[in-house]
Steps between C-alpha positions, in 0.01 A plus 500: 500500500428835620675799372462813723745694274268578304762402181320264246654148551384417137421683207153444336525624130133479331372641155178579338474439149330780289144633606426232784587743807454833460515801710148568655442072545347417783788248618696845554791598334819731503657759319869575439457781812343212738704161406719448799478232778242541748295832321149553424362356207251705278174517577247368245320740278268363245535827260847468482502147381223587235760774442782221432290284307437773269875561456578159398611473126427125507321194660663394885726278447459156656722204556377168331686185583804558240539824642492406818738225471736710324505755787551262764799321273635851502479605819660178607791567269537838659532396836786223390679782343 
């Protein structure tokens, strides 16, 4: 259904774990000045991810099977809550 209300009829929540999206990525991303519905993301700049990168006081972290499983069981709870 269409909204023309332009009010969210859902929320989408998503998360990145650490060091797989950072600012600068080519998939765009936003900043706590452009994070609202509907704005602009950032535009990609390969410096500033190099930037990041170099920032990073350990490995990205990346969700294995466990983890993921975990995460979902969580999330799940949540929602019943």
């Amino acid at each position: 259904m269409w909204n023309d209300t332009d009010i969210p009829l859902a929320y989408l929540i998503t998360f990145r774990t650490y060091g797989t999206w950072l600012h600068g990525d080519e998939r765009g991303s936003v900043n706590r000045f452009q994070n609202r519905y509907g704005s602009s993301r950032l535009p990609p700049n390969r410096e500033w991810v190099e930037k990041n990168k170099e920032r990073m006081v350990r490995e990205p972290v990346k969700l294995d099977t466990k983890r993921r499983s975990v995460t979902e069981a969580s999330i799940r709870e949540t929602c019943t809550i």
